[in-house]
C-alpha positions as CSV (number, residue, x, y, z in Angstrom):
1,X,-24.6,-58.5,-118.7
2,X,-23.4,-57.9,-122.3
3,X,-20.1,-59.8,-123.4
4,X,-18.2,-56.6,-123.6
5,X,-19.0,-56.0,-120.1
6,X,-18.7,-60.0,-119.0
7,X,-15.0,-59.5,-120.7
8,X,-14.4,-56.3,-118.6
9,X,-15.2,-58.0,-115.7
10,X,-12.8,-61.2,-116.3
11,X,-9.8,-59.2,-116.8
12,X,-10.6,-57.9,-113.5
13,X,-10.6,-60.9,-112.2
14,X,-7.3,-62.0,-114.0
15,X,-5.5,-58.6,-112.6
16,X,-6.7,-59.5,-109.3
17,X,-5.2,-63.3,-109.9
18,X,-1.6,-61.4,-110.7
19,X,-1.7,-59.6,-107.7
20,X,0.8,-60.7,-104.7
21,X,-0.2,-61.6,-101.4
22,X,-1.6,-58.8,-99.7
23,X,-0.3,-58.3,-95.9
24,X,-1.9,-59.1,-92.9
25,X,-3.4,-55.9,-90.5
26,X,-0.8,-57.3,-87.9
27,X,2.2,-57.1,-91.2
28,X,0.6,-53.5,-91.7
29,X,0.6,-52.1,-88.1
30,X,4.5,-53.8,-88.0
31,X,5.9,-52.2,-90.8
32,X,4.6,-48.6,-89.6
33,X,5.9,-49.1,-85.9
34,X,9.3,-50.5,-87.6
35,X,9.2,-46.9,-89.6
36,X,8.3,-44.7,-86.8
37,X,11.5,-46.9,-84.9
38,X,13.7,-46.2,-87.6
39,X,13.2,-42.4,-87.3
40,X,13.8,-42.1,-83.8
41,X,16.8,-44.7,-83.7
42,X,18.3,-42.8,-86.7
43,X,17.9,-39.2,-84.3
44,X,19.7,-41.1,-81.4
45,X,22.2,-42.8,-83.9
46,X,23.0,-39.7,-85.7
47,X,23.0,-37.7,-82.0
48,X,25.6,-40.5,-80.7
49,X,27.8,-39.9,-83.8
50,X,27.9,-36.3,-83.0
51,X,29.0,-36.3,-79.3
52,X,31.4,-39.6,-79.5
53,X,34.8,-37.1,-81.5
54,X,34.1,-34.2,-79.4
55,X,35.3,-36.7,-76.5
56,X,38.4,-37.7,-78.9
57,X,39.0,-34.4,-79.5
58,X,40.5,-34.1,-75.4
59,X,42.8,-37.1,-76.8
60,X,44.5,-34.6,-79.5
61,X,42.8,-36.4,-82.7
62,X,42.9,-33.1,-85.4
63,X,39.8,-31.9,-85.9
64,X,39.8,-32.0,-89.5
65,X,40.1,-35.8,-88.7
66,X,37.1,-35.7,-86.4
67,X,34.8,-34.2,-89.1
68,X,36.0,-36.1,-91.3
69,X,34.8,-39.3,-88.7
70,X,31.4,-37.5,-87.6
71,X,30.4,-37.3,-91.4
72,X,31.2,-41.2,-92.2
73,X,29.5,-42.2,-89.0
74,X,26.5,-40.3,-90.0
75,X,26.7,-41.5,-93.9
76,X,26.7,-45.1,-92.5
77,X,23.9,-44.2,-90.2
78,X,21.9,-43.3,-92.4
79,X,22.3,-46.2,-95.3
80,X,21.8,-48.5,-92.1
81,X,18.6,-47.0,-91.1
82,X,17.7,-46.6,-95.2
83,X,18.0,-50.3,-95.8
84,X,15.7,-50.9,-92.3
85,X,13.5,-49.3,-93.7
86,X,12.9,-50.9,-97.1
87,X,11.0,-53.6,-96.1
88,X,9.0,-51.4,-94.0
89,X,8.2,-49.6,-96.6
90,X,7.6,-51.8,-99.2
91,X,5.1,-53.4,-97.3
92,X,3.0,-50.1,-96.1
93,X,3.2,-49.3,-99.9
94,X,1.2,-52.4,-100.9
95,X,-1.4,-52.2,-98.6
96,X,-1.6,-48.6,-100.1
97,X,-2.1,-49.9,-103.6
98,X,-4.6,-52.8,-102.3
99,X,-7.0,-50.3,-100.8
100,X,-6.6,-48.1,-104.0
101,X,-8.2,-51.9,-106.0
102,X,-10.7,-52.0,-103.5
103,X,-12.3,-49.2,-104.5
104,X,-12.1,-50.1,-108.1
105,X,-13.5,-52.9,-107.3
106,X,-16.1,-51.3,-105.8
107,X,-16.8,-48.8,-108.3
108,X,-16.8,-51.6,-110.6
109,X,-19.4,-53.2,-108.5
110,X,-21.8,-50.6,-108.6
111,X,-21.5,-49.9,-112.9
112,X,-22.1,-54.0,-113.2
113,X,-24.8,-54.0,-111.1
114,X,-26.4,-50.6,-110.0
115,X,-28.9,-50.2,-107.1
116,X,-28.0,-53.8,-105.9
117,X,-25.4,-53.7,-103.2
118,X,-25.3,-57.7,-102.9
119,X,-25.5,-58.6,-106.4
120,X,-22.3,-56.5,-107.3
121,X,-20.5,-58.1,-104.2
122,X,-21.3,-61.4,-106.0
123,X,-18.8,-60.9,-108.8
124,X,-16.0,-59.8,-106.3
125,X,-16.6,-62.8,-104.1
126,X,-16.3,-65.1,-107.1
127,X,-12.7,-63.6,-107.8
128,X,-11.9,-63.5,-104.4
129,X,-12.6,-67.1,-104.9
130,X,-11.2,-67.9,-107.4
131,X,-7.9,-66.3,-106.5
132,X,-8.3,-68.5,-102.9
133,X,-8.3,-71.7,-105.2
134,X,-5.2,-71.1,-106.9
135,X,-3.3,-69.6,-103.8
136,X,-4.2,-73.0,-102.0
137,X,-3.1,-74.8,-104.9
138,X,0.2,-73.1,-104.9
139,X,0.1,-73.5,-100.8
140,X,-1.6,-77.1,-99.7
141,X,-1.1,-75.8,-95.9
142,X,-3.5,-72.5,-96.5
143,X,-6.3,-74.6,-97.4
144,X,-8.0,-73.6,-93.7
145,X,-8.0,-70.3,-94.5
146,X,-9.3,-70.7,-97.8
147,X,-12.4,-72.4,-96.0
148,X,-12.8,-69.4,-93.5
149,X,-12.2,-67.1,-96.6
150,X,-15.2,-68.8,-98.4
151,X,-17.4,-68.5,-95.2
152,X,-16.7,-65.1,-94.6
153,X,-17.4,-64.1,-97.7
154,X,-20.8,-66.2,-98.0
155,X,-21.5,-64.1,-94.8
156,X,-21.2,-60.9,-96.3
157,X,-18.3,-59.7,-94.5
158,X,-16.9,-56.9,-95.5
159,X,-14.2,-56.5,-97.7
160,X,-13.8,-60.1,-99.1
161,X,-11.3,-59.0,-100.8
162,X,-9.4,-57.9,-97.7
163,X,-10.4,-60.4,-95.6
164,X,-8.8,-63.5,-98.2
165,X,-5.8,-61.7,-99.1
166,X,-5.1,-61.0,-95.4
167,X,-5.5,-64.7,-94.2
168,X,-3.7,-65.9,-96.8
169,X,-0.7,-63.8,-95.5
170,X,-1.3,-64.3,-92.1
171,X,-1.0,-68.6,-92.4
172,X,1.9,-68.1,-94.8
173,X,3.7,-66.0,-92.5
174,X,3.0,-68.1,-89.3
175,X,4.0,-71.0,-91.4
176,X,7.5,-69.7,-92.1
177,X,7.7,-68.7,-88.3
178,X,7.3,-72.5,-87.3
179,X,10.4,-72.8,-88.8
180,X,13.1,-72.4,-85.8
181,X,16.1,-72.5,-88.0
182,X,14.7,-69.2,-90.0
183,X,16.1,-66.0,-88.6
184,X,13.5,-63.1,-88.8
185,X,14.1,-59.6,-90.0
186,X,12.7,-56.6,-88.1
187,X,9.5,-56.6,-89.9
188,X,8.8,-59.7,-89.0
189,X,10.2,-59.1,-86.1
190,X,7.3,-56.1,-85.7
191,X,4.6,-58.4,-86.7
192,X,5.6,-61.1,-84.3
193,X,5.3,-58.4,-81.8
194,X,1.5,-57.2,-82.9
195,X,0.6,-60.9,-82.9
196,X,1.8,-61.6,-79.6
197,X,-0.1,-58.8,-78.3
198,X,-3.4,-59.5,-79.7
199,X,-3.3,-63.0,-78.6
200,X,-1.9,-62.0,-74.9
201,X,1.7,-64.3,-75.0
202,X,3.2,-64.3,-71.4
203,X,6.2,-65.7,-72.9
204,X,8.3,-65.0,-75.6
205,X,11.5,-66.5,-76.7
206,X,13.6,-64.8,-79.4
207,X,17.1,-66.3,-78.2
208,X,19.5,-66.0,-81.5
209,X,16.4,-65.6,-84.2
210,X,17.2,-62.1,-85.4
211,X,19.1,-61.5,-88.4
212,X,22.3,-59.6,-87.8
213,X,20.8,-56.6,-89.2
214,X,18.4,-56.0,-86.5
215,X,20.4,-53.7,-84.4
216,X,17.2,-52.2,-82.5
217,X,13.8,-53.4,-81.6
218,X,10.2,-51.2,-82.7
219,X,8.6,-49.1,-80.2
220,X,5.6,-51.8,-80.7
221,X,7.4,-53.8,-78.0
222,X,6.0,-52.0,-75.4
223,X,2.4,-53.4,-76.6
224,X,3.4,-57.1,-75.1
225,X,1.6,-55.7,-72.0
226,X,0.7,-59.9,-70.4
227,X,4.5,-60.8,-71.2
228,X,6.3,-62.2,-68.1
229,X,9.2,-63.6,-69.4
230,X,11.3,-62.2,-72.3
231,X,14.3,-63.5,-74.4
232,X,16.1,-61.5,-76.4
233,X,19.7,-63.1,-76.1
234,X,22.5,-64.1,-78.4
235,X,21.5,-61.2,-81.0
236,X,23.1,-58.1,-82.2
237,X,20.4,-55.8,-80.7
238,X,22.6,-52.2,-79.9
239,X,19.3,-50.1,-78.3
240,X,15.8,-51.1,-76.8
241,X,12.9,-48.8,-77.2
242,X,11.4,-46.3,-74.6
243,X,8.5,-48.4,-74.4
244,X,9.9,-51.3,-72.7
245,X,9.2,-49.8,-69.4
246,X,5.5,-50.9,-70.6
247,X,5.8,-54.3,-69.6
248,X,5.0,-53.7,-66.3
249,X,4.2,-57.5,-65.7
250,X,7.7,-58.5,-66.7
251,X,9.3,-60.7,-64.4
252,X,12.3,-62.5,-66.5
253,X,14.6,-60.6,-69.0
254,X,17.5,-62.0,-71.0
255,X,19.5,-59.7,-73.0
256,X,22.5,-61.4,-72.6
257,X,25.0,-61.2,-75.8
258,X,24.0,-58.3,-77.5
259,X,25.6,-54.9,-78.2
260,X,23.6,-52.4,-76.2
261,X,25.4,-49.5,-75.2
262,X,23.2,-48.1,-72.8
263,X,19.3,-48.5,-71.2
264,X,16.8,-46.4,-72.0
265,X,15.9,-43.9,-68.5
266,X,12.3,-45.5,-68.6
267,X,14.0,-49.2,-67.9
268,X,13.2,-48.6,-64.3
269,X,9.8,-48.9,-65.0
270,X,9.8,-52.7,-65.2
271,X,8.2,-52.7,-61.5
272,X,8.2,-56.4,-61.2
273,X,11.3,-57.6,-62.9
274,X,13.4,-60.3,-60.8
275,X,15.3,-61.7,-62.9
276,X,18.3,-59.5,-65.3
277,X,20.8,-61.0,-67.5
278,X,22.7,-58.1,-69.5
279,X,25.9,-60.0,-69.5
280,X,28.3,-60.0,-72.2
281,X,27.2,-56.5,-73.7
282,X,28.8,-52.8,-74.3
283,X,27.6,-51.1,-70.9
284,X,29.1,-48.1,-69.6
285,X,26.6,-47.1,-67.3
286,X,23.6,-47.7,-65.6
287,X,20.7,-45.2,-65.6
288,X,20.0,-43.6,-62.6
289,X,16.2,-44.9,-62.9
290,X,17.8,-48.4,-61.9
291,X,17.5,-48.3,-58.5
292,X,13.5,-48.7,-58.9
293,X,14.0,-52.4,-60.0
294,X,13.3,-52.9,-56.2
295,X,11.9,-56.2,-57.1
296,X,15.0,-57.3,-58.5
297,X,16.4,-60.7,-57.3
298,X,19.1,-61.6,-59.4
299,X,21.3,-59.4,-61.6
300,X,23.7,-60.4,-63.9
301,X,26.4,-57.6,-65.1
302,X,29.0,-59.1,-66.1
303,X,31.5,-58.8,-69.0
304,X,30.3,-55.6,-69.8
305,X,32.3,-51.7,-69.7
306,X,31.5,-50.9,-66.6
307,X,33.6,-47.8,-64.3
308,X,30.7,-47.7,-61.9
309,X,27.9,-48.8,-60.1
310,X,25.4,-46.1,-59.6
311,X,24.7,-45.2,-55.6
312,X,20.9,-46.2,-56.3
313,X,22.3,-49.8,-56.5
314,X,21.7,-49.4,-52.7
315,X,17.8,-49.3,-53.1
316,X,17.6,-53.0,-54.6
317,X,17.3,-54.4,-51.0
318,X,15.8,-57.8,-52.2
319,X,18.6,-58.6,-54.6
320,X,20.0,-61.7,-53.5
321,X,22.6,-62.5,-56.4
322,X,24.6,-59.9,-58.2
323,X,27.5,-60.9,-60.3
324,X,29.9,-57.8,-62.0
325,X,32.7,-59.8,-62.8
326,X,35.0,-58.8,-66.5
327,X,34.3,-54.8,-65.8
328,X,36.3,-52.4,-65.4
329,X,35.0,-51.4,-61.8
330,X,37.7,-49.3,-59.9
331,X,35.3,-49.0,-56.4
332,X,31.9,-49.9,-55.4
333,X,29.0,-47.8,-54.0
334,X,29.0,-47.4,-49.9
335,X,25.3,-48.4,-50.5
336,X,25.9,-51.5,-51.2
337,X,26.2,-52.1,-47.6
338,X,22.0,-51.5,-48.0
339,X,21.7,-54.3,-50.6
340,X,21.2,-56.4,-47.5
341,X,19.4,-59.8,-49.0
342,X,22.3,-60.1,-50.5
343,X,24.1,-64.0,-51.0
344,X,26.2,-63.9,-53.6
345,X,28.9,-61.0,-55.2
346,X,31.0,-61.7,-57.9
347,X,33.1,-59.3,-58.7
348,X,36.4,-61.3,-60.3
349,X,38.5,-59.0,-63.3
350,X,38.0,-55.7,-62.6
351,X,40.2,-52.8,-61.3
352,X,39.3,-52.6,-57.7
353,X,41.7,-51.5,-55.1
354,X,39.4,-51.8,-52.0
355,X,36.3,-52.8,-50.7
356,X,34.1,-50.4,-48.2
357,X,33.4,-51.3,-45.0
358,X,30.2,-51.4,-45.6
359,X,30.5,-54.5,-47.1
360,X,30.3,-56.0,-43.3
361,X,26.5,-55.0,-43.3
362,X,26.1,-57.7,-45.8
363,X,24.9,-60.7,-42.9
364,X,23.2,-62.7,-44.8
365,X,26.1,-62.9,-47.8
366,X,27.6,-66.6,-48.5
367,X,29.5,-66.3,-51.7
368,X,32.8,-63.2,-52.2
369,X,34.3,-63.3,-55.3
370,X,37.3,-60.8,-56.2
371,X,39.7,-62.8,-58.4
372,X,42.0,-61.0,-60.2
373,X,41.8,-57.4,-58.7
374,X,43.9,-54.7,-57.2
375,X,42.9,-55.0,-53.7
376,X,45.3,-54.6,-50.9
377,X,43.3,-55.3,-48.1
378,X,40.5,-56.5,-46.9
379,X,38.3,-54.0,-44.4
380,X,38.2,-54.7,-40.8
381,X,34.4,-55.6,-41.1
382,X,35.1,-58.9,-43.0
383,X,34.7,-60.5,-39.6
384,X,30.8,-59.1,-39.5
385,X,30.2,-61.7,-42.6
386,X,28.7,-64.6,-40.2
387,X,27.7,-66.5,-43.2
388,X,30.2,-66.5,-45.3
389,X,30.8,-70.1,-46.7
390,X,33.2,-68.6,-49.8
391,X,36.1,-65.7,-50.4
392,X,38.4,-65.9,-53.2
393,X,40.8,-63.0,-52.8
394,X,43.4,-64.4,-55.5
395,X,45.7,-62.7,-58.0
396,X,45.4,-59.4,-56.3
397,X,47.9,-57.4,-54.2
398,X,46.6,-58.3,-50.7
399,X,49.7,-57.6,-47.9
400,X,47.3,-58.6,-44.6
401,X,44.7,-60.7,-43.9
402,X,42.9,-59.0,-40.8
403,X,42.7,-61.0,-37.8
404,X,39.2,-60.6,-37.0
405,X,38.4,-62.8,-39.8
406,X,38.3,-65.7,-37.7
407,X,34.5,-64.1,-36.0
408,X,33.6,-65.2,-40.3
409,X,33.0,-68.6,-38.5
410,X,31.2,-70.2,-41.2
411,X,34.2,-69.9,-43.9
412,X,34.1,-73.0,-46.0
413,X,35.9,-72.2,-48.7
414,X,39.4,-69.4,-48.1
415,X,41.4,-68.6,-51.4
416,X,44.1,-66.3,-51.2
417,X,46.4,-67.8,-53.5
418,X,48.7,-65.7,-56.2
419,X,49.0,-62.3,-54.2
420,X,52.9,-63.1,-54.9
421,X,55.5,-61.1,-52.6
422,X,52.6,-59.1,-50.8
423,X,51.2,-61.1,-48.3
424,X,54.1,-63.3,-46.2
425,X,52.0,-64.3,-43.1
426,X,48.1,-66.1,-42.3
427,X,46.4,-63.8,-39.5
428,X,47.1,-66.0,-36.3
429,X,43.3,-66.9,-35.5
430,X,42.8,-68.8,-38.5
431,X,42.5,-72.1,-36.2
432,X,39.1,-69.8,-35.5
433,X,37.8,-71.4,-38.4
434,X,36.9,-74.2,-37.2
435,X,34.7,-75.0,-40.4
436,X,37.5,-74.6,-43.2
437,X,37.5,-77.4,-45.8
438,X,39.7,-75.8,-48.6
439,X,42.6,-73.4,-48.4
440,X,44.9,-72.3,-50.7
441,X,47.8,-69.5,-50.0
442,X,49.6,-70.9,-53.4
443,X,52.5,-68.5,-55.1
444,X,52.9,-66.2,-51.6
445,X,55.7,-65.6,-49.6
446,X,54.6,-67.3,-46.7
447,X,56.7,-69.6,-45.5
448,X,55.4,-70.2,-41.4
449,X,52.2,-71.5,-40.5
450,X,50.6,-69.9,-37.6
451,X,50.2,-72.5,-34.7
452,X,46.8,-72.2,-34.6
453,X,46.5,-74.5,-38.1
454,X,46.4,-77.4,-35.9
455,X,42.5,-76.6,-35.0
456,X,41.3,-76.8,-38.5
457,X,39.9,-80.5,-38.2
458,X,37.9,-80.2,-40.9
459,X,40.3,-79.4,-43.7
460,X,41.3,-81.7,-46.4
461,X,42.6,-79.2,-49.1
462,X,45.2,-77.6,-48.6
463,X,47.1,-75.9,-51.6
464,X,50.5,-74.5,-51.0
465,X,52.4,-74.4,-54.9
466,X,54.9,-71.7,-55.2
467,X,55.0,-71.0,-51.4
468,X,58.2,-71.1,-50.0
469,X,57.3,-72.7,-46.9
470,X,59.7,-73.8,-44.2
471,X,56.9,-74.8,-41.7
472,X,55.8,-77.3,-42.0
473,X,58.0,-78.6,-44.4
474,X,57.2,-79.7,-48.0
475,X,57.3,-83.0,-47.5
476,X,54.9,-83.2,-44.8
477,X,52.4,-80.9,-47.3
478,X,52.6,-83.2,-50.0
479,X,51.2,-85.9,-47.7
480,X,48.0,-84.2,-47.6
481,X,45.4,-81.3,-46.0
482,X,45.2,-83.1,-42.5
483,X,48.9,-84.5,-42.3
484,X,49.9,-80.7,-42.1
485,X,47.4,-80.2,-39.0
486,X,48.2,-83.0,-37.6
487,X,52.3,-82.2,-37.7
488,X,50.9,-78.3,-36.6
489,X,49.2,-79.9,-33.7
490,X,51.9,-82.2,-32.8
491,X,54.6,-79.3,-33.1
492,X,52.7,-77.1,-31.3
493,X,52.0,-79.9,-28.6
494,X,55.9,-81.1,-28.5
495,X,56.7,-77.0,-27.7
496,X,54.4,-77.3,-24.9
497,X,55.8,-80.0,-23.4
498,X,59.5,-79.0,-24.2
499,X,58.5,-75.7,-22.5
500,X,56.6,-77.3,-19.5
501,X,60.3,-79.7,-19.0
502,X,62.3,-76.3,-19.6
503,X,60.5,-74.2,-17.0
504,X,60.7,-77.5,-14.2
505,X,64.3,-77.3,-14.9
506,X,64.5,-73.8,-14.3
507,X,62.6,-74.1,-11.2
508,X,64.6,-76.3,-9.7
509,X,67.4,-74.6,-10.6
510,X,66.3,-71.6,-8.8
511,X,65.7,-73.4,-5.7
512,X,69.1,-75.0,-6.0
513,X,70.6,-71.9,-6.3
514,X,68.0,-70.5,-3.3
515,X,69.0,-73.1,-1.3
516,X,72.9,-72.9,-1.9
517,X,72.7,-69.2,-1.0
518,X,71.4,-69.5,2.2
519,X,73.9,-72.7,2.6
520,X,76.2,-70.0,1.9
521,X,75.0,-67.5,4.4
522,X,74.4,-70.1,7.1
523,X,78.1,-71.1,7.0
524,X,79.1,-67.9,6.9
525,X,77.0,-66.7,9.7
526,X,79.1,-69.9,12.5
527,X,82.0,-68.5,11.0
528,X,80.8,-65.2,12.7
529,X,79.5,-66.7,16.0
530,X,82.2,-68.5,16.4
């Protein structure tokens, strides 16, 4: 090799020195499922955008105003989704230039050394190692892969300069991902993603580790086909991709304070989910493919924008636990009645007025929760609820407790506190409930007991603030849950006996007065003889 061409070929090398890491296959694939992503979350944006004024518009906004909204929605769309993109971008663009020095290093590989395929590989493998020493240098924790570099490319494997760059990135990346305090963007987001798949990951935690500026997840999520179990609370995430409904093996999925607005339709796909936890999001709906979650064991809704629950709610027959409380629900579905595994319903601060009577089909349900509604009444089925340990009908505008409530025989637990001048009696059969350990009829205009009270042995709450109640008196209820039964029983008791000593007296004033009558007649009948 002549000097000119032995100075030719160390400038090579030095260019190849001043070159950046190159990225990983996984950073690669990543960054161009974060770009295909972007595209079709900036359609669905810029689609949303559109239709959101035209349902102002029925509010009497000006539709000069309205345009003049649709365009800076879509002009912010579209800087959001520019700036998601960048890093995307940037790193697609690199591995674009990097293939484009491979082949001059090849092509400089076959002048230096022409006809022998190994001997020009020689000189690339001694700045590929070269450039290993001094990343290690800079990076004492990549010294592993500068070993495997070395091997592979004492092997002959292709590309060395490829291979080095790429492991390089990979063990730099992975170390900043050790790092639990580090928020990732979506790129690295992406590339978490292809890694996970490749190594088969049943369970992956991204609880509160996206930067605020991931507002939407790659399509590449629907490659973490082993997943079981999937965290993605406490983040800012506004949509999920189509391809979710991949993870067909999914049985846990938090997405619990984020943003999303809606579910994609293919979300009832995820055949063997159990566990849901969309709490604390922007909801509005449910799509209609949700009834096919008929694995579905728990389902958390709550504090969400929810009018509705769709009919196909009625399909999830194995749900056991299903809490909707902080909506804005105004009825339920008659199918819940078919959601008949059912335990628990929550369904505190919403806008209900009423509940089915389906809900008696519930047997197996334990726990009722409607704090702070709008309901009225309670349906006549209540008393079908065998099991029912719990039922908190506070703060809500109930005038009449039905008195077939006493067949719910395994009431533990009664609240119907705060429904203020509505309801002014407790149904007579509530000695029926012969279970009853806490009751509370606080702020209610009740102000007689029902003489049945004296049954409930087993109470020792009782809660009565705010009621004006005349019996018992409020002395006696300030002494305690089973003073008032006691002075019930007692009362009750003391009438029976002052009612037994009444009707003696009047029976023997009857006969007295039988007997003097025909006293009467008798003297009255000599009188006549004689």
């Amino acid at each position: 090799m002549t000097p000119a061409t032995a100075e030719a070929v160390e400038e090579l090398t030095r260019l190849y020195r001043e070159l950046p890491p190159r990225p990983a296959v996984e950073e690669v694939e990543a960054a161009a499922a974060v770009l295909a992503s972007a595209d079709a979350e900036e359609e669905a944006r810029l689609a949303e955008a559109d239709g959101e004024p035209a349902a102002r518009a029925r509010e009497g906004v000006p539709a000069e105003l309205l345009d003049v909204l649709r365009e800076a929605r879509r002009n912010a769309i579209r800087l959001r989704a520019l700036q998601q993109r960048k890093e995307a971008a940037h790193v697609v663009e690199l591995e674009r230039r990097f293939k484009v020095f491979d082949d001059l290093i090849q092509r400089a590989s076959r002048v230096v050394s022409p006809g022998d395929e190994g001997g020009g590989w020689g000189h690339a493998a001694a700045v590929v190692n070269e450039v290993v020493e001094v990343e290690a240098k800079r990076k004492p924790e990549l010294a592993a892969a500068v070993a495997a570099a070395a091997t592979e490319i004492d092997r002959g494997s292709k590309g060395g300069l490829g291979f080095e760059t790429k492991s390089v990135s990979s063990l730099r990346r992975a170390a900043s991902a050790d790092n639990d305090t580090e928020k990732l963007g979506l790129i690295q987001v992406a590339s978490l993603i292809e890694s996970s798949a490749k190594k088969g990951t049943t369970e992956l935690n991204l609880r509160g580790k996206l930067v605020d500026q991931v507002e939407w997840l790659p399509v590449s999520l629907g490659k973490l086909q082993d997943v079981t179990e999937l965290d993605l609370s406490e983040n800012r995430i506004m949509a999920l991709p189509s391809t979710i409904g991949s993870l067909r093996y999914l049985t846990k999925l938090d997405l619990h304070a984020n943003q999303l607005i809606n579910l994609p339709d293919t979300f009832g796909e995820l055949s063997s989910l159990i566990d849901l936890d969309l709490r604390a999001n922007q909801l509005k709906s449910l799509p209609s493919s949700f009834g096919n979650l008929t694995s579905l064991a728990n389902l958390d809704l709550s504090s969400n924008m929810l009018k509705v629950l769709p009919d196909c709610l009625g399909k999830l027959t194995n749900l056991r636990r299903l809490i909707a409380e902080t909506n804005e629900l105004e009825e339920l579905p008659y199918t819940i009645g078919s959601c008949t595994s059912l335990v628990e319903l929550r369904l505190d601060f919403n806008q209900l007025k009423a509940l089915p009577e389906a809900i008696g089909k519930l047997e197996k349900l334990e726990i009722l929760t409607l704090h702070y509604n709008r309901i009225k009444g309670l349906p006549t089925t209540i008393g079908q609820l065998t099991r029912l340990r719990e039922l908190d009908v506070s703060f809500n505008e109930v005038e009449i407790i039905p008195e077939n409530i006493c067949f719910a025989a395994s009431l533990v637990k009664l609240n119907v506190s705060r429904n203020f001048a509505d309801l002014r009696a407790l149904p007579r059969s509530i000695g029926e409930l012969e279970m009853l350990e806490e009751l509370d009829i606080s702020s209610n205009q009740i102000r007689v007991l029902p003489d049945s009270f004296g049954y409930l042995s087993k109470l020792r709450v009782f809660v009565a603030d705010e009621t004006p109640l005349e019996v018992p008196p409020k002395e006696v209820v300030k002494l305690g849950a089973q003073e008032v039964v006691n002075f019930m029983k007692n009362m009750v008791a003391s009438r029976g006996a002052s009612q037994k000593e009444t009707d003696k007296r009047s029976f023997w004033a009857w006969l007295r007065t039988l007997f003097g009558c025909c006293k009467k007649d008798q003297g009255l009948g000599s009188v006549q003889l004689s």
